[in-house]
C-alpha positions in Angstrom: 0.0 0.0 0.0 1.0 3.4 -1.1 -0.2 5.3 2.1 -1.4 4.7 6.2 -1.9 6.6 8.8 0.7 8.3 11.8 0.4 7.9 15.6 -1.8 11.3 15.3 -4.4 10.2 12.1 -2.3 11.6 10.0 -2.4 10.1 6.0 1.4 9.5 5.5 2.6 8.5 1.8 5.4 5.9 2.0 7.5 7.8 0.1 7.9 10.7 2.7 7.4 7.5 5.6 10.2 7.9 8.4 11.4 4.3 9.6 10.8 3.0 13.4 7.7 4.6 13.3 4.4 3.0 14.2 1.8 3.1 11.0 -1.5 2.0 10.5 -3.6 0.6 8.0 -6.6 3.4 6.7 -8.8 0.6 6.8 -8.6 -1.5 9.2 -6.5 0.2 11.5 -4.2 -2.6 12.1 0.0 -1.8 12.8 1.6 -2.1 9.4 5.5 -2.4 8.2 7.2 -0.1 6.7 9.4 -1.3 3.4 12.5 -0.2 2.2 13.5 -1.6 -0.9 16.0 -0.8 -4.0 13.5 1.1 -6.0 10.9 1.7 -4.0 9.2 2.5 -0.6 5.4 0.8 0.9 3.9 -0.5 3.7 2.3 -3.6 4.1 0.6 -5.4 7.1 2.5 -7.3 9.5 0.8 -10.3 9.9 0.0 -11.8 6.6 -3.8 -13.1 7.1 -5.9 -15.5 5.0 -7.9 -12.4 3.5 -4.9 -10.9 2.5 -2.7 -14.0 0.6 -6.5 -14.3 -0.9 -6.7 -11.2 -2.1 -3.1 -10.8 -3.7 -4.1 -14.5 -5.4 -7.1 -13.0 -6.5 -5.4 -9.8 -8.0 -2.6 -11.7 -9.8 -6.0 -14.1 -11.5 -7.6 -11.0 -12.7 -4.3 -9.4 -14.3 -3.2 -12.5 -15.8 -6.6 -12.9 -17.3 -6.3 -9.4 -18.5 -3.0 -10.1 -20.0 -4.3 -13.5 -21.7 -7.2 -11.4 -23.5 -4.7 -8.2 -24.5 -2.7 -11.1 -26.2 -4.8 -11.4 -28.9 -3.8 -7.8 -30.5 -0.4 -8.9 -31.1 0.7 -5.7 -29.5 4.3 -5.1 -30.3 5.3 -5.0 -26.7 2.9 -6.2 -23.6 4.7 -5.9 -20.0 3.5 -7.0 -16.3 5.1 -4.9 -13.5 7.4 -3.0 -16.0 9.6 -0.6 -13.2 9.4 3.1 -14.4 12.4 4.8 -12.8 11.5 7.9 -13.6 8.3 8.1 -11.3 9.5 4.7 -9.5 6.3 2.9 -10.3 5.0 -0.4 -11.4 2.0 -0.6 -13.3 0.0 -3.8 -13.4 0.5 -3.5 -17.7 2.2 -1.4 -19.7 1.4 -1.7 -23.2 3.6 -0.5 -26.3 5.5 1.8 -24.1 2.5 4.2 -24.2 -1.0 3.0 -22.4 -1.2 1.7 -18.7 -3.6 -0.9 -17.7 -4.3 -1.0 -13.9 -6.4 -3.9 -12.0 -7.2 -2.0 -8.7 -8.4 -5.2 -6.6 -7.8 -3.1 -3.0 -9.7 0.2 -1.9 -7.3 3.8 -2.7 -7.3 6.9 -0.9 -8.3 9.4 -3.8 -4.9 11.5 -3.3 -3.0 8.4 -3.7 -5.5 7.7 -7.1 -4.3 10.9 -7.9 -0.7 10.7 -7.6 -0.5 7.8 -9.7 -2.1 9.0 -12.4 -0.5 12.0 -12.2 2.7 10.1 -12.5 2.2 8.1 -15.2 0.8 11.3 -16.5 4.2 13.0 -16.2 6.2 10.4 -18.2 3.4 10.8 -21.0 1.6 7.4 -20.2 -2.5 7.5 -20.0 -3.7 5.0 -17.4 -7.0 2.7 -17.8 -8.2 1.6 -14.1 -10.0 -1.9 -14.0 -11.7 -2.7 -10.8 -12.0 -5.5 -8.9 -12.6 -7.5 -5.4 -13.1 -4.6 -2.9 -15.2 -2.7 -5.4 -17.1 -5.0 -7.3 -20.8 -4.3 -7.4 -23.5 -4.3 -9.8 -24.4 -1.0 -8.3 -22.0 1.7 -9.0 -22.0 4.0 -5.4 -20.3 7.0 -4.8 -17.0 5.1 -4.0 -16.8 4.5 -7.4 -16.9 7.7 -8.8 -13.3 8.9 -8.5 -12.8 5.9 -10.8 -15.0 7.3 -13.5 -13.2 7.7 -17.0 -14.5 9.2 -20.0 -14.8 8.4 -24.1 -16.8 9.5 -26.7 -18.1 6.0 -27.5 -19.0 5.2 -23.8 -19.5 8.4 -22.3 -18.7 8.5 -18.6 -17.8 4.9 -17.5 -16.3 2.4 -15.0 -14.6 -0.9 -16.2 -14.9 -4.0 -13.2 -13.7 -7.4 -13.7 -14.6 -10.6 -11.6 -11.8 -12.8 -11.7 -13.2 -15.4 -10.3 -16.2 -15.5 -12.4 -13.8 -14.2 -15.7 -16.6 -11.4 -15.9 -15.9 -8.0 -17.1 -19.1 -5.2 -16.5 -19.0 -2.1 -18.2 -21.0 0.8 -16.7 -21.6 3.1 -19.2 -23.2 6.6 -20.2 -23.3 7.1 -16.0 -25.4 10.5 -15.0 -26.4 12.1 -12.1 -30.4 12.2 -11.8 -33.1 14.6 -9.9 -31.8 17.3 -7.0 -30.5 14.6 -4.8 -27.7 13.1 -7.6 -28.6 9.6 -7.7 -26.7 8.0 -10.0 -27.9 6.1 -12.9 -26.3 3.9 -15.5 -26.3 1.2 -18.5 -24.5 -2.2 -18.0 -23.4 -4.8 -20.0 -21.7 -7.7 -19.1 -18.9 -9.7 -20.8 -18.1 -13.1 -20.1 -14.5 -14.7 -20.5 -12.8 -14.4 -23.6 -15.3 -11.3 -24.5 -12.7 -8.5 -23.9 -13.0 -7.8 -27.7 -16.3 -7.4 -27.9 -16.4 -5.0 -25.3 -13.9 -3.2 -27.0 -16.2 -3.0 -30.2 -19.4 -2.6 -28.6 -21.5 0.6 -30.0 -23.5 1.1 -26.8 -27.0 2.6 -27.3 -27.8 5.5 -24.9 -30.9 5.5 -23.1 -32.9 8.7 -23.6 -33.3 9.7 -20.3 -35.9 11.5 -18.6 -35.6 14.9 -16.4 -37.2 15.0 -12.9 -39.4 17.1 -12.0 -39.4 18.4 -8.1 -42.2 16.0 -6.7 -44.1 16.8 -3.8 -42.4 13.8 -2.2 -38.7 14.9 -3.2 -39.8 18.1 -2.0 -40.5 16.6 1.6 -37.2 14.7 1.5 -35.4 18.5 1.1 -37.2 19.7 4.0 -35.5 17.2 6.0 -32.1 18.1 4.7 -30.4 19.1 8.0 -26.9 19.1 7.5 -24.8 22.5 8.4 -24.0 22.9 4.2 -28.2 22.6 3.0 -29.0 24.4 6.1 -26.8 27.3 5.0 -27.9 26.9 1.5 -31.4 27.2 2.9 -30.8 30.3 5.2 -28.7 32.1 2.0 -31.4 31.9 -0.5 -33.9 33.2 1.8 -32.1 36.1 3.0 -31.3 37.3 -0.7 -34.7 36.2 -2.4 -36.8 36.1 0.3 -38.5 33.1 -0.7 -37.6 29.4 0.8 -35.7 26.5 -1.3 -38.9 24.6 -1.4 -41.2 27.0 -2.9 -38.5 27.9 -5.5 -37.8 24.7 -6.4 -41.2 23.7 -6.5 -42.6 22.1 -9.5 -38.5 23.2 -11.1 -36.9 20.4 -13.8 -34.0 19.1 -13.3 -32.0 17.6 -15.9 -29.7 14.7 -16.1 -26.0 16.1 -15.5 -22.4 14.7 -15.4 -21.7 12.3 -12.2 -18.7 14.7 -11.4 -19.7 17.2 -8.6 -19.5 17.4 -4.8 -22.9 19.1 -4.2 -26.7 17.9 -4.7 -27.6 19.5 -7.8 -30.4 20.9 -5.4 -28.2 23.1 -4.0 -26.2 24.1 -7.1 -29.4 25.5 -8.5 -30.3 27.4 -5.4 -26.7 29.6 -6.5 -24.3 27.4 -4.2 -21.0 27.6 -6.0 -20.4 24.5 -8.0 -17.7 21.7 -6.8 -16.0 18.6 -9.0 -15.3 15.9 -7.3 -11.7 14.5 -7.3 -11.7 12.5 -10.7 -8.0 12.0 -12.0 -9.0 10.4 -15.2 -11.0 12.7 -16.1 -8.3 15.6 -17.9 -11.1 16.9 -20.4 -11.7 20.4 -19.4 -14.8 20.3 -21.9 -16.4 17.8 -20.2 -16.3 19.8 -16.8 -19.9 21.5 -17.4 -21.5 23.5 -14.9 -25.6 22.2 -14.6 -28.2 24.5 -16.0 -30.6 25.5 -13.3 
């Protein structure tokens, strides 16, 4: 693992890691080890459990089934673990010096999502992130979102495979719906030895209604509580004089790109939009503000 925590909470990257210090996993809290090697610095727990040998089998099944479709280009070059010195990384696959596939069976810390992209980024390598174990759903949740990726054929999208069931699941053209951001998708599911089909397929997008503000969504808003819709709430009245509710009464809201912070709700109310952190996503003209 590329990060854990200090004595004080604190998320510490390896790389900046000081040794005979105590570390802890960010997820299950458990002491972890510091390791120092040649070309590179991580941490990994110190007792090696069950769950984690499974999972690190379970990772190296899903890459090499990977690999095994990818074969079947004839790429001229097609590389597990290549080291790159320059940002001292090792990618899951490198292919023809230029594209990185990554099988990302174990949950990540978006800064660390980040960095890595970034890296491979730097070096002039762009970076296509397949998930697996820890994230496999046939829901996607907001978990997934920082993983969301971006093509003209498939719109937004996330890529998961089940090694174990040799299944890939594409979720495509994903959108944020209604005030409250739910997040609706297509799926389509690719059995083993499909990987070139699903690199052919000509999804259809679903025409996709806008919401209108029900009475019922409207009594779900009342109850938003929190300290940000509460401030939303108490902003809009004091420059329109006129409540949230009222305003939004009856309003349309149209399907927008699963990339921001706030409910839309609030976005349309004048709050200030935010993106979420998405380091796949580098197209500035995909970045669209909603229309209220």
């Amino acid at each position: 693992m590329y990060a854990a925590l200090d004595e004080e909470g604190t998320l510490i990257y390896a790389k900046e890691a000081i040794e005979n210090r105590n570390y802890y996993c960010c997820h299950c809290d458990q002491l972890v080890q510091l390791i120092l090697t040649d070309t590179r610095k991580y941490f990994r727990h110190t007792n090696k459990t069950a769950n984690n040998i499974n999972e690190r089998l379970i990772h190296r099944k899903g890459k090499q089934l990977i690999i095994d479709e990818l074969q079947k280009y004839n790429f001229e070059s097609l590389e597990s673990e290549y080291y790159l010195p320059e940002i001292k990384q090792r990618p899951d696959i490198l292919i023809n010096q230029k594209l990185i596939v990554e099988y990302q069976c174990a949950k990540i810390d978006e800064n660390i999502l980040s960095d890595r992209v970034d890296g491979y980024r730097k070096v002039g390598l762009r970076s296509i992130w397949i998930l697996g174990e820890a994230y496999l759903d046939v829901q996607l949740r907001r978990e997934h979102l920082k993983f969301i990726d971006y093509s003209e054929n498939f719109g937004y999208y996330i890529l998961m495979l089940d090694s174990l069931n040799q299944r890939f699941t594409l979720f495509h053209h994903v959108k944020f719906l209604g005030p409250f951001n739910k997040i609706f998708f297509q799926r389509e599911i690719f059995e083993k030895g499909g990987l070139p089909d699903l690199f052919s397929y000509q999804p259809e997008e679903y025409p996709i209604k806008s919401q209108v503000m029900s009475a019922y969504l409207l009594k779900k808003l009342r109850k938003k509580n929190d300290p940000q819709a509460q401030w939303v709430k108490m902003n809009f009245y004091q420059q329109r004089n006129q409540t949230v509710e009222s305003y939004l009464n009856k309003h349309v809201f149209t399907p927008q790109p699963p990339i921001y912070q706030l409910p839309i709700w609030q976005m349309v109310c004048g709050k200030k939009p935010k993106l979420l952190q998405q380091p796949l996503l580098d197209y500035a003209q995909i970045k669209k503000p909603p229309q209220p």
